[in-house]
SEKOL-804132 format. One record per residue: residue number from 1; residue in three letters; y, x, z of N, C-alpha, C in turn. Coordinates in Angstrom, 3 decimals, always signed. Each point is the difference from the previous one (the first is absolute). Layout:
BEGIN
(pamar NUM,ALA,(Y,X,Z),(Y,X,Z),(Y,X,Z))
...
END
This chain:
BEGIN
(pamar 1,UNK,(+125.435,+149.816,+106.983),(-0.042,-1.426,-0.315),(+0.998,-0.776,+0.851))
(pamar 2,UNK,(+1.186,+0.285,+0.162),(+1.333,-0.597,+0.991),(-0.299,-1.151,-0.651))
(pamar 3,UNK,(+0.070,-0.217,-1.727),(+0.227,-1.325,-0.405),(-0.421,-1.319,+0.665))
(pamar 4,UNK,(-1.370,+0.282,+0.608),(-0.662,-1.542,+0.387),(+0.589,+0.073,+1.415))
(pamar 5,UNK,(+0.571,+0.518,+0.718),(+0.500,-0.910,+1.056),(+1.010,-0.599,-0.293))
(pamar 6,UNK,(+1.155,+0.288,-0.962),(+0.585,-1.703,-0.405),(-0.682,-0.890,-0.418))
(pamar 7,UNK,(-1.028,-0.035,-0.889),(-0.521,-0.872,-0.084),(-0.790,-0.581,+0.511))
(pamar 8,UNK,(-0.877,-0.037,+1.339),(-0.406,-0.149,+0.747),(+0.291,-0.798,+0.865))
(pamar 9,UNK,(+1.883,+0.538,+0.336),(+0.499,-0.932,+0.523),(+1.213,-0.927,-0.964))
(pamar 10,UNK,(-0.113,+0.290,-0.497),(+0.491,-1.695,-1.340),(-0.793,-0.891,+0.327))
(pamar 11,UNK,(-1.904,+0.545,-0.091),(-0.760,-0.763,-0.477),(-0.306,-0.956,+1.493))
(pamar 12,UNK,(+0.610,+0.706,+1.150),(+0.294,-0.542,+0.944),(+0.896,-0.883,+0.652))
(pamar 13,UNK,(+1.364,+0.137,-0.285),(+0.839,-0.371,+0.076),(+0.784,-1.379,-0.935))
(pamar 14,UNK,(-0.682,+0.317,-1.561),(+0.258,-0.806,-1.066),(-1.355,-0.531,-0.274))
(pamar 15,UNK,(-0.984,-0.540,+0.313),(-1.071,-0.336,-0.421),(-0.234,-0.673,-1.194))
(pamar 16,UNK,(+1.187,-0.983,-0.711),(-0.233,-0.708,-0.719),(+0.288,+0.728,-1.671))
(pamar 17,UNK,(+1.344,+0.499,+0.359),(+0.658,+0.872,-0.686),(-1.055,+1.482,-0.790))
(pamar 18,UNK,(-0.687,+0.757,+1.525),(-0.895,+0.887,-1.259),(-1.065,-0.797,-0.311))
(pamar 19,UNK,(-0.448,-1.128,+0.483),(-1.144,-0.648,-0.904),(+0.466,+0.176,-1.240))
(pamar 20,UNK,(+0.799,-0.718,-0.162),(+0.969,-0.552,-1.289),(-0.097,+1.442,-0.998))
(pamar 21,UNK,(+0.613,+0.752,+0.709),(-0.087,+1.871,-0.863),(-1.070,-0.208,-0.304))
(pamar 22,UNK,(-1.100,+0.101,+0.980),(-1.450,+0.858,-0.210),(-0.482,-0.949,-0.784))
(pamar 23,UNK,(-0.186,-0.950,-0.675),(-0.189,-0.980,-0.741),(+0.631,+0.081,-1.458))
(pamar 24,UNK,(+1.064,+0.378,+0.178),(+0.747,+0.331,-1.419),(-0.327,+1.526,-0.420))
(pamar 25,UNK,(+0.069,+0.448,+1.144),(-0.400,+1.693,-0.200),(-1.420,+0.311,-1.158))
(pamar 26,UNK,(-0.987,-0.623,+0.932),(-1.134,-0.313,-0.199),(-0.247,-0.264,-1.227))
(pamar 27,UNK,(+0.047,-1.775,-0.474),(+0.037,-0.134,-1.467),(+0.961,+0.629,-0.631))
(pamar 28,UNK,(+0.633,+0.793,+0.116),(+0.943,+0.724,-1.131),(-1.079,+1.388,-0.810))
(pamar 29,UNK,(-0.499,+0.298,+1.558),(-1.098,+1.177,-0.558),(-1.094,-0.393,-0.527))
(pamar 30,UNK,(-0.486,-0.596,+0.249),(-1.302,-1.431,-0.742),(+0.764,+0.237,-1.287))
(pamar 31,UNK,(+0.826,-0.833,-0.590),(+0.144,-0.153,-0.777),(+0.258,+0.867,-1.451))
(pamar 32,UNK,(+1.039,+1.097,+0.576),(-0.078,+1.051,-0.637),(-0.971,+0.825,+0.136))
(pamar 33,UNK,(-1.285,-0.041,+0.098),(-0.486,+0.807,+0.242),(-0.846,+1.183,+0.814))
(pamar 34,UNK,(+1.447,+0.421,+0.809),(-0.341,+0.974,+0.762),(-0.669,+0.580,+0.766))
(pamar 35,UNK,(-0.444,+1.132,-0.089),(-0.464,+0.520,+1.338),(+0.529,-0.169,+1.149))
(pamar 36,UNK,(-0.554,+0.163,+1.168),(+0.074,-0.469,+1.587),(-0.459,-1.217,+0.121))
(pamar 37,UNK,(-0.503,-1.017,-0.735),(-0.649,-1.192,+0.636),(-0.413,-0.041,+1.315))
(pamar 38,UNK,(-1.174,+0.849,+0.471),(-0.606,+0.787,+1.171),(+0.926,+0.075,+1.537))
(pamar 39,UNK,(+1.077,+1.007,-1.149),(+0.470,+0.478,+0.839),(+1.029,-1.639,+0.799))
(pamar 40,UNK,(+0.394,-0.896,-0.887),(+0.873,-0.806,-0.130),(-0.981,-0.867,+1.599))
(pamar 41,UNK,(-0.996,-0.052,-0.085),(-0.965,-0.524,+1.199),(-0.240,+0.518,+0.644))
(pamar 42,UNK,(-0.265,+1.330,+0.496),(+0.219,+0.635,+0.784),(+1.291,-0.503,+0.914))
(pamar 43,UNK,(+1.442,+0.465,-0.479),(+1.051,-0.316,+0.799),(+0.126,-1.156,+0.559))
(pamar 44,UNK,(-0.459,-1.023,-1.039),(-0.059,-1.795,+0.507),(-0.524,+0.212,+0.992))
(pamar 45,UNK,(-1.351,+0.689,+0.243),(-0.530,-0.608,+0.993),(+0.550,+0.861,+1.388))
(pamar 46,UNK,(+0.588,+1.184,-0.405),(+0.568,+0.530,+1.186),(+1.332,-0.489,+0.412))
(pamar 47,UNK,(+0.483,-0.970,-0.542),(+1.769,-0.724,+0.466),(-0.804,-0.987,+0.147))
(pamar 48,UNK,(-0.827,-0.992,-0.412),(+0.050,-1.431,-0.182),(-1.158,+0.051,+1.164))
(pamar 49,UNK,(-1.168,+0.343,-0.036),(-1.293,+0.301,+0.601),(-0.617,-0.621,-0.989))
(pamar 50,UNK,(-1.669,-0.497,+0.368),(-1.077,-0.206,-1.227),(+0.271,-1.255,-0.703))
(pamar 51,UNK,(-0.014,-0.943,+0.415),(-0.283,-1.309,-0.736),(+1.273,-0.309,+0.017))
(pamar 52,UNK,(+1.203,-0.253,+0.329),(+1.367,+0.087,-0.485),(+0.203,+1.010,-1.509))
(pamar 53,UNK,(-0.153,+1.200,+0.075),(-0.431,+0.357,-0.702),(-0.220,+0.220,-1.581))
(pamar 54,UNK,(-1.462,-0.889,+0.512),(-0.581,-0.243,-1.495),(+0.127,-1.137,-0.507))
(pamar 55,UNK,(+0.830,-1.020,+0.698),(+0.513,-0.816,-0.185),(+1.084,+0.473,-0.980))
(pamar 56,UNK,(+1.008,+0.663,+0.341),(+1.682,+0.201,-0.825),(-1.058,+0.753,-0.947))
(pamar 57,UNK,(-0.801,+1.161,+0.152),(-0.543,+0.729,-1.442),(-0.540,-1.383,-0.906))
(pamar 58,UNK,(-0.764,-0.545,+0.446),(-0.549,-1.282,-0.894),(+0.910,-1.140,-0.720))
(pamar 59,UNK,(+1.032,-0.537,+0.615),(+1.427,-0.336,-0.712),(+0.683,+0.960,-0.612))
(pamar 60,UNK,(-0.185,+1.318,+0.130),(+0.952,+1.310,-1.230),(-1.026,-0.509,-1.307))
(pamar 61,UNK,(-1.342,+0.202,+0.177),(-0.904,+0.404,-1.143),(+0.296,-1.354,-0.629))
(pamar 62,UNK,(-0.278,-1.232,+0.650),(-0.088,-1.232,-0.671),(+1.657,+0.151,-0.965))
(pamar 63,UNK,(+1.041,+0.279,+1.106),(+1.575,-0.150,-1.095),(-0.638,+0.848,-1.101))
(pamar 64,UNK,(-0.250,+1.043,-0.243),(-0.333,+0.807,-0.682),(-0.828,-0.256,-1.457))
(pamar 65,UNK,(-1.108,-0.317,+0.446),(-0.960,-0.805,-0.780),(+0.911,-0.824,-1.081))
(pamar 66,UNK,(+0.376,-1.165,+0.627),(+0.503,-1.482,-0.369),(+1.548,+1.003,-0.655))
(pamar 67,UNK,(+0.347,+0.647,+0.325),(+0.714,+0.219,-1.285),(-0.195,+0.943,-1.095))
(pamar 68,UNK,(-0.861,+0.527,-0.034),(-0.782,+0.596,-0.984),(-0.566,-0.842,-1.015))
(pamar 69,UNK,(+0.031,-1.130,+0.527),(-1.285,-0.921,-0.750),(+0.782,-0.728,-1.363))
(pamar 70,UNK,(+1.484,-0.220,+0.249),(+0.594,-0.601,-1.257),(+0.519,+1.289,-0.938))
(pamar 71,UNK,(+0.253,+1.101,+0.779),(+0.176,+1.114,-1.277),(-1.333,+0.519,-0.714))
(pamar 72,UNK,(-0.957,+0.256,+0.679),(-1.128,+0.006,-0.591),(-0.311,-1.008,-1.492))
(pamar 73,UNK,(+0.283,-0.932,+0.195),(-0.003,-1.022,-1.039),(+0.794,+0.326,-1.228))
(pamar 74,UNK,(+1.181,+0.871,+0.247),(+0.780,+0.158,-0.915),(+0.092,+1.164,-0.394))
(pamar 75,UNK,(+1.279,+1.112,-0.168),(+0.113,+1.292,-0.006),(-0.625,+0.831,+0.708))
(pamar 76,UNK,(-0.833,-0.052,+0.896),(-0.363,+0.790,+0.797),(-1.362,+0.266,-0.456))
(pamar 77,UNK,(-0.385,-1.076,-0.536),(-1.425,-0.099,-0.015),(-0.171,+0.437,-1.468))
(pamar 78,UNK,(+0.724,-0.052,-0.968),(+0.018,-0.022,-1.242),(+0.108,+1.814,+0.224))
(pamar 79,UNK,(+0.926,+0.551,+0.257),(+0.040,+1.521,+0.655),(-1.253,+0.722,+0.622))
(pamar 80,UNK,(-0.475,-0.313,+0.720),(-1.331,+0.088,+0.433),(-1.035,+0.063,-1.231))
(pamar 81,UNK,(-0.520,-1.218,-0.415),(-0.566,+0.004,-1.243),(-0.093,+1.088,-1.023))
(pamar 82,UNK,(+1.139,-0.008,-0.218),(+0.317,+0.998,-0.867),(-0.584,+1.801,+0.263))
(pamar 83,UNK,(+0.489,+0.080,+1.658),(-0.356,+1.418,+0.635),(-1.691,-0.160,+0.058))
(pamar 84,UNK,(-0.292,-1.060,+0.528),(-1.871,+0.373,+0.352),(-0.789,-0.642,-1.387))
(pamar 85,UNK,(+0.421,-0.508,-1.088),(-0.817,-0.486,-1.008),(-0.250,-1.485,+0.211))
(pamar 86,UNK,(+0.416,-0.587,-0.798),(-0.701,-1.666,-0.035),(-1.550,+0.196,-0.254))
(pamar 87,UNK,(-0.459,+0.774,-0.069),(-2.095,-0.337,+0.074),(+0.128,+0.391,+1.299))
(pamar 88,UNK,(+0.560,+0.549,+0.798),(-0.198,+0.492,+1.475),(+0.454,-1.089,+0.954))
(pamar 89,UNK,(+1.447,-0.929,-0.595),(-0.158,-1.369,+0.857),(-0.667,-0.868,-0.504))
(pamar 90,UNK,(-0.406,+0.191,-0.824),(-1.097,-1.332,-0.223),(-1.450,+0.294,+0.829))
(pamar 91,UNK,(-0.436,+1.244,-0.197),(-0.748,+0.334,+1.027),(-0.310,-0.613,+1.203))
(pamar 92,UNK,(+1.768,-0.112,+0.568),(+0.488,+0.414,+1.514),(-0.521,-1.480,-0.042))
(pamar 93,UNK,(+0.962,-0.940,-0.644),(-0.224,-1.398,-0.040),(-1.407,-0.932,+0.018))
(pamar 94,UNK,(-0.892,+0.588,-0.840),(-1.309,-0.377,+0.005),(-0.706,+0.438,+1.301))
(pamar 95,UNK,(+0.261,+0.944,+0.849),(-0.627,+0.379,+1.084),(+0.387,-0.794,+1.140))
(pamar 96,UNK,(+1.256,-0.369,+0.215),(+0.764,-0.968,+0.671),(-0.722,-1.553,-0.245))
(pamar 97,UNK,(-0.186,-0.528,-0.854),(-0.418,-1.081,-0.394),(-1.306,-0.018,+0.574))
(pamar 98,UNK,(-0.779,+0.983,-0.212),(-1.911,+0.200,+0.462),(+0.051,+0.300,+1.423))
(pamar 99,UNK,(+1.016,+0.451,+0.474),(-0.204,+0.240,+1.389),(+0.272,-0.921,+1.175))
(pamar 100,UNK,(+1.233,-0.665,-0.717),(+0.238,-1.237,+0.951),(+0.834,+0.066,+1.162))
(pamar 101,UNK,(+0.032,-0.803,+1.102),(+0.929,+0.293,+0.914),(-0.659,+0.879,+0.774))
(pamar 102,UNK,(-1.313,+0.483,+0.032),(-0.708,+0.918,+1.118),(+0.696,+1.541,-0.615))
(pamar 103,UNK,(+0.007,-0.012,-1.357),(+0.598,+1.384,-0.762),(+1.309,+0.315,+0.593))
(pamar 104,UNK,(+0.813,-1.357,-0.056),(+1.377,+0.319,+0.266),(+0.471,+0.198,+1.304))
(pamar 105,UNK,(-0.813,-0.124,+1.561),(+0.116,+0.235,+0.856),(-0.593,+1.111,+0.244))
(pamar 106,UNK,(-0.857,+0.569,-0.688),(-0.702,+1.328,+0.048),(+0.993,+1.362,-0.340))
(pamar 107,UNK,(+0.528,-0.634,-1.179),(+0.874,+1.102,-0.404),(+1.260,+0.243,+0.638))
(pamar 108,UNK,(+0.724,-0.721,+0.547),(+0.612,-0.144,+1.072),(-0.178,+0.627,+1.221))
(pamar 109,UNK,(-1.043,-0.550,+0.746),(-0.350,+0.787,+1.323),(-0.177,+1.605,-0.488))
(pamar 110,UNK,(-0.712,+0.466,-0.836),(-0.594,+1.484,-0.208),(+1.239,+0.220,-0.454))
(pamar 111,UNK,(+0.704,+1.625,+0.653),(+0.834,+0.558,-0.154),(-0.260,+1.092,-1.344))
(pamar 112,UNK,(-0.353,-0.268,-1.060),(-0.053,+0.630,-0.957),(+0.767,+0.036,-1.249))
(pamar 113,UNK,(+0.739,-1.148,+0.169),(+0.611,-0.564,-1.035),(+1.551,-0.259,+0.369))
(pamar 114,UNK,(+0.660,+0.519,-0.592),(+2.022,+0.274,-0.277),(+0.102,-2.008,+0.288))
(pamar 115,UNK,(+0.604,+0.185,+1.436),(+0.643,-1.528,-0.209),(+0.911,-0.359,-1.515))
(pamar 116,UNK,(+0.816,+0.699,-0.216),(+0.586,-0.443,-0.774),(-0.440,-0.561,-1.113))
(pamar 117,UNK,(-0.556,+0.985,-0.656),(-0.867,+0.345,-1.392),(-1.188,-1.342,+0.255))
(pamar 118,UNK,(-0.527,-0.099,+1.105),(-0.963,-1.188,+0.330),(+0.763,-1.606,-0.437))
(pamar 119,UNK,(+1.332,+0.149,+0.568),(+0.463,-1.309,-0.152),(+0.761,-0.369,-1.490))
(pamar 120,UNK,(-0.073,+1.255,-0.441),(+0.373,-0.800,-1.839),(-0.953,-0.209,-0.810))
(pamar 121,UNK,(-1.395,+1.355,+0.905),(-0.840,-0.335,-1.192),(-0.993,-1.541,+0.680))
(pamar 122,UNK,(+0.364,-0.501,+0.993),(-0.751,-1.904,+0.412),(+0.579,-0.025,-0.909))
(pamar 123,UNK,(+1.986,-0.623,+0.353),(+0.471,-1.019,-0.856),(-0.284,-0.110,-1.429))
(pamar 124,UNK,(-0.155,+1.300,-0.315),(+0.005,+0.337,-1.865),(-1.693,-0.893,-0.430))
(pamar 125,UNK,(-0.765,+0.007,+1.219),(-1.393,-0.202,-0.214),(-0.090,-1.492,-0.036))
(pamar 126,UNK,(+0.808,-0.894,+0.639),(+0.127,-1.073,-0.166),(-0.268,-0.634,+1.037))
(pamar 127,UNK,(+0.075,+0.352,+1.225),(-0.652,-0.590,+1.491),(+1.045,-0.776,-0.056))
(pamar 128,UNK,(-0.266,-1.254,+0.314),(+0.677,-0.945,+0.822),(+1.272,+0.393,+0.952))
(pamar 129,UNK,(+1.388,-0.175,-0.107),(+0.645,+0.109,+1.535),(-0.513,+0.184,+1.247))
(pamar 130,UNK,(-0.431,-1.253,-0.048),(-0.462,-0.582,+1.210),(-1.061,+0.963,+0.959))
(pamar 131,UNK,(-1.019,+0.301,-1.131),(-1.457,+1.077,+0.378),(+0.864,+1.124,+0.022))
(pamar 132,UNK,(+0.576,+0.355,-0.735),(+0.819,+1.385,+0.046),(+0.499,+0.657,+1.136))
(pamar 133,UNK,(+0.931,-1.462,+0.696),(+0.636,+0.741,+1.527),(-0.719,-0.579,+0.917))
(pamar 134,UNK,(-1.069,-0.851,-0.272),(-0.634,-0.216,+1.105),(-1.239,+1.496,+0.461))
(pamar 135,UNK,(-0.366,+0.417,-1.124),(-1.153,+0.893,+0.090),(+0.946,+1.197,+0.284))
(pamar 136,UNK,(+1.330,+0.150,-0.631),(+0.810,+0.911,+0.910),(+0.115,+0.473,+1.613))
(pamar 137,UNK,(-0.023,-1.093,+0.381),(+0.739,-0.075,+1.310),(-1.527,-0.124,+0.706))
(pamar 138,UNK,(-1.546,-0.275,-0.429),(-0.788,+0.065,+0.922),(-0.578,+1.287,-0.546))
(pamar 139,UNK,(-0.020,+0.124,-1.188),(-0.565,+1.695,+0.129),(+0.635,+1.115,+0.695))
(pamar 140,UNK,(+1.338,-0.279,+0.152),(+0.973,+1.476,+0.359),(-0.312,-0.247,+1.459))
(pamar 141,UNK,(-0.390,-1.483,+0.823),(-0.478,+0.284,+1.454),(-0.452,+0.981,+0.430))
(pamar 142,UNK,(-1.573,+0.236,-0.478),(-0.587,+1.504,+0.758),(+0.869,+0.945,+0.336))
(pamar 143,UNK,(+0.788,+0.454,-0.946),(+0.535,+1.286,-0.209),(+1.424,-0.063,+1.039))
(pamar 144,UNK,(+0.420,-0.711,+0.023),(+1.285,-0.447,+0.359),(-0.465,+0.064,+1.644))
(pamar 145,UNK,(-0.941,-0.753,+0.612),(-0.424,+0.174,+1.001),(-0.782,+0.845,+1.047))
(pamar 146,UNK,(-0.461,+0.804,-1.449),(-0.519,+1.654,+0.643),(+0.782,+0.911,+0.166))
(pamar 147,UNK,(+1.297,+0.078,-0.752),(+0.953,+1.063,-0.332),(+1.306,-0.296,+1.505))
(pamar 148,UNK,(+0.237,-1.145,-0.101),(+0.718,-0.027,+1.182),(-0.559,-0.040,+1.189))
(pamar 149,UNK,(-1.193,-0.331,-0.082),(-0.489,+0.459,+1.492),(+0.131,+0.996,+0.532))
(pamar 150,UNK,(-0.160,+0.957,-1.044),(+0.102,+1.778,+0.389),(+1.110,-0.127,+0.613))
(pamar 151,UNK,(+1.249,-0.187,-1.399),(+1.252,+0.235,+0.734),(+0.603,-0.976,+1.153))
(pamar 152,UNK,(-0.677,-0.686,+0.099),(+0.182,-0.745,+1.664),(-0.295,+0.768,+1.375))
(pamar 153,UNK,(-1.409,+0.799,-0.520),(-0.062,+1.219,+1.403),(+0.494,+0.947,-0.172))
(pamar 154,UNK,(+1.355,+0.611,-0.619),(+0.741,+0.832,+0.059),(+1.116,-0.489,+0.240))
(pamar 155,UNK,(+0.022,-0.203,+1.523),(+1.120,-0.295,+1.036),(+1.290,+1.446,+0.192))
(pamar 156,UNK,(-0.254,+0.895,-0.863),(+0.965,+0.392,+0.385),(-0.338,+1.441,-1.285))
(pamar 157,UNK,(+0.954,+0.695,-0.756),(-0.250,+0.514,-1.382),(-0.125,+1.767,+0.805))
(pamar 158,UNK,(+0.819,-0.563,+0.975),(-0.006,+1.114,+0.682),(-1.537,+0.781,+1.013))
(pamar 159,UNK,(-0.722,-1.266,+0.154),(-1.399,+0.426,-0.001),(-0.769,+0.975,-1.097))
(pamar 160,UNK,(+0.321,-0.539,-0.937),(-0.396,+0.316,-1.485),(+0.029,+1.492,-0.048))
(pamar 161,UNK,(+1.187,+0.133,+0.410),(-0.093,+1.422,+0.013),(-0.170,+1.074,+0.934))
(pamar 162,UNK,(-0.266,-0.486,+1.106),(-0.709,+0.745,+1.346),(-1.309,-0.098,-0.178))
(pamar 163,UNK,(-0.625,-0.634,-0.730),(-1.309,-0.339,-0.345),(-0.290,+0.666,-1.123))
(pamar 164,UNK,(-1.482,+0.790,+0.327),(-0.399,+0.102,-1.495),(-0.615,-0.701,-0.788))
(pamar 165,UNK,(-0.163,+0.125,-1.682),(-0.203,-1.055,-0.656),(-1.445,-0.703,+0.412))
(pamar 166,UNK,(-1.018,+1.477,+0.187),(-1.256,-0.629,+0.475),(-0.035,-0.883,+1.359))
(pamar 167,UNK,(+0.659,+0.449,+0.921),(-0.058,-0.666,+1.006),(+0.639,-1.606,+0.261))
(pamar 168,UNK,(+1.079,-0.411,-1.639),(+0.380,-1.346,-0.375),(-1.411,-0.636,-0.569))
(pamar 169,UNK,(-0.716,+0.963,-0.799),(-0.689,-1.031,-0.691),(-1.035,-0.191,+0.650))
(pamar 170,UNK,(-0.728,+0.556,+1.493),(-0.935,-0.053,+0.860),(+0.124,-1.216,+0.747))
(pamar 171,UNK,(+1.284,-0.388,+0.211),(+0.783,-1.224,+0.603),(-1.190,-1.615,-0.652))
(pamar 172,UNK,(-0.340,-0.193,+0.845),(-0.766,-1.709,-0.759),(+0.474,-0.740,-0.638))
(pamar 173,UNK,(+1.624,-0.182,+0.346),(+0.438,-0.745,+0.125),(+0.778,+0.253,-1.862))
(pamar 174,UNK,(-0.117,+1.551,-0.275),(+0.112,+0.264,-1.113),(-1.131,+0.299,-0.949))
(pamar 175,UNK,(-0.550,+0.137,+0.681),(-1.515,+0.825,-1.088),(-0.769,-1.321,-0.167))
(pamar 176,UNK,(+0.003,-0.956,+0.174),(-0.653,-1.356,-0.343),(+0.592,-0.957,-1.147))
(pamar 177,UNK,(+1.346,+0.106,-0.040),(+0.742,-1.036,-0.837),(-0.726,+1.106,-1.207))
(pamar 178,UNK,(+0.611,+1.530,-0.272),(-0.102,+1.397,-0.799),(-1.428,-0.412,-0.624))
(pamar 179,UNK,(-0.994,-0.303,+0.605),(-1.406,-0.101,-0.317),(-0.018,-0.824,-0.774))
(pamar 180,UNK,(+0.481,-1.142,+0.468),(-0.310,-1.478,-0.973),(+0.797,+0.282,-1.427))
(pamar 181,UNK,(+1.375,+0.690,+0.091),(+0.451,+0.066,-1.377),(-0.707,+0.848,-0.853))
(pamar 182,UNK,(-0.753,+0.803,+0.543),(-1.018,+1.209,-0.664),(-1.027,-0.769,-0.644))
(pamar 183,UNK,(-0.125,-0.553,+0.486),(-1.575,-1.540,+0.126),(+0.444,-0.603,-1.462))
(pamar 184,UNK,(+0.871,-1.094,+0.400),(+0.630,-0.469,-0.971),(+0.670,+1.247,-1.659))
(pamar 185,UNK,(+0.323,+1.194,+0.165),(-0.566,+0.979,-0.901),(-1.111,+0.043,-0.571))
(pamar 186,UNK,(-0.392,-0.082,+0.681),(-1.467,+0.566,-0.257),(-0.994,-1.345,-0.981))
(pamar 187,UNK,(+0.391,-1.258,+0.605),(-0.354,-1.347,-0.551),(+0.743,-0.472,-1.091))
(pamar 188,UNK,(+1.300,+0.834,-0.267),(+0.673,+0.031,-1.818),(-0.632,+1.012,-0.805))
(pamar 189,UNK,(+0.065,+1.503,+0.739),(-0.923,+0.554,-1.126),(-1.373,-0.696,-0.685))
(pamar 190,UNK,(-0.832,-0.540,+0.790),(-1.573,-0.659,-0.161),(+0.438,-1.440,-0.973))
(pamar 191,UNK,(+0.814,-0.645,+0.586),(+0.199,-1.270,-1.158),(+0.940,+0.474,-0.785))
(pamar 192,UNK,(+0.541,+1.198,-0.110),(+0.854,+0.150,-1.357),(-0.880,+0.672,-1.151))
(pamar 193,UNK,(-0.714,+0.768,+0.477),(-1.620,+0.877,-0.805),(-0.218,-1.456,-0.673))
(pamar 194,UNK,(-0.782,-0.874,+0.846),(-0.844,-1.115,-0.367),(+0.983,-0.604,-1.190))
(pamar 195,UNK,(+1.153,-0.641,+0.563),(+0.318,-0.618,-1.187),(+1.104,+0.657,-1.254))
(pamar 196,UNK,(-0.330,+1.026,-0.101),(+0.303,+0.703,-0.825),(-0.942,+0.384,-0.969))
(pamar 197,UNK,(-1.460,-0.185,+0.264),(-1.012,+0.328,-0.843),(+0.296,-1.632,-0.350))
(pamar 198,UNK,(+0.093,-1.034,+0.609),(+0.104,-1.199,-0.936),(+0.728,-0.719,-0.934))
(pamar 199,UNK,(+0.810,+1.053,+0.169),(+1.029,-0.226,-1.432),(-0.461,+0.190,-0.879))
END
């Protein structure tokens, strides 16, 4: 892992500059999609530390979001449609509507659900802007703030690997944030059961 000591010290040296990256970096992967979200917080929090952080992750997701939200409306969303069935967003839409803003911060915080795929199928559903990136940016808190914590106590990658894995996750300082996202698992499976029989 040579790679992260340049960046480490960029993130030292240029402070403003890899914000700026890790921010664009960030929502680029949000947006498309991708895998490493996780991983994308993890590193934040090991260059930036915790609440710096989840700060730049929480401005990636929001850029992210907010531009999803006018293609959704158009080609994107019409594409979509097409792939999952219009009785399946109307579905989506009617569940959105019954659930309210407690739904839309729920689904958010619980890591069960494809950011991406989450943010065309709001806009397509008809949420408000406004509720849209607001329930964005307070649901993705939890997560954002458990995930870089970890990577905030990995002061050095090179620990990582003098260490074994059990003996990282024995760490408090790791096995506590680890718990709560399990938690929060565990509290999407139970309200996704529930409101899935209420469709």
């Amino acid at each position: 892992m040579d790679w992260i000591e340049p960046l480490q010290s960029l993130a030292q040296q240029q402070p403003l500059l890899a914000a700026l990256a890790y921010i664009s970096l960030y929502a680029g992967v949000m947006l498309a999609g991708l895998p490493g979200g996780l991983a994308m917080l993890l590193l934040g929090g090991f260059l930036f530390g915790n609440l710096p952080a989840a700060g730049l992750a929480l401005t990636g997701a929001a850029l992210a979001a907010a531009l999803v939200y006018p293609m959704a409306r158009g080609p994107l969303g019409r594409f979509v449609t097409r792939r999952a069935g219009a009785e399946r967003m109307g579905e989506m839409s009617l569940f959105v509507h019954r659930q309210g803003i407690l739904g839309l911060l729920l689904v958010r915080m619980i890591p069960l659900f494809p950011f991406a795929l989450l943010n065309v199928g709001l806009a397509m559903a008809g949420v408000p802007w406004v509720r849209y990136l607001t329930t964005t940016v307070i649901g993705t808190v939890p997560i954002a703030l458990l995930v870089t914590r970890v990577g905030g106590q990995m002061s050095s990658l090179l620990d990582l690997e003098e260490a074994s894995g059990f003996q990282l996750l024995l760490d408090p300082q790791v096995l506590a944030p680890l718990l709560a996202l399990i938690g929060l698992v565990v509290m999407g499976l139970v309200w996704r059961r529930r409101t899935n029989r209420a469709l």
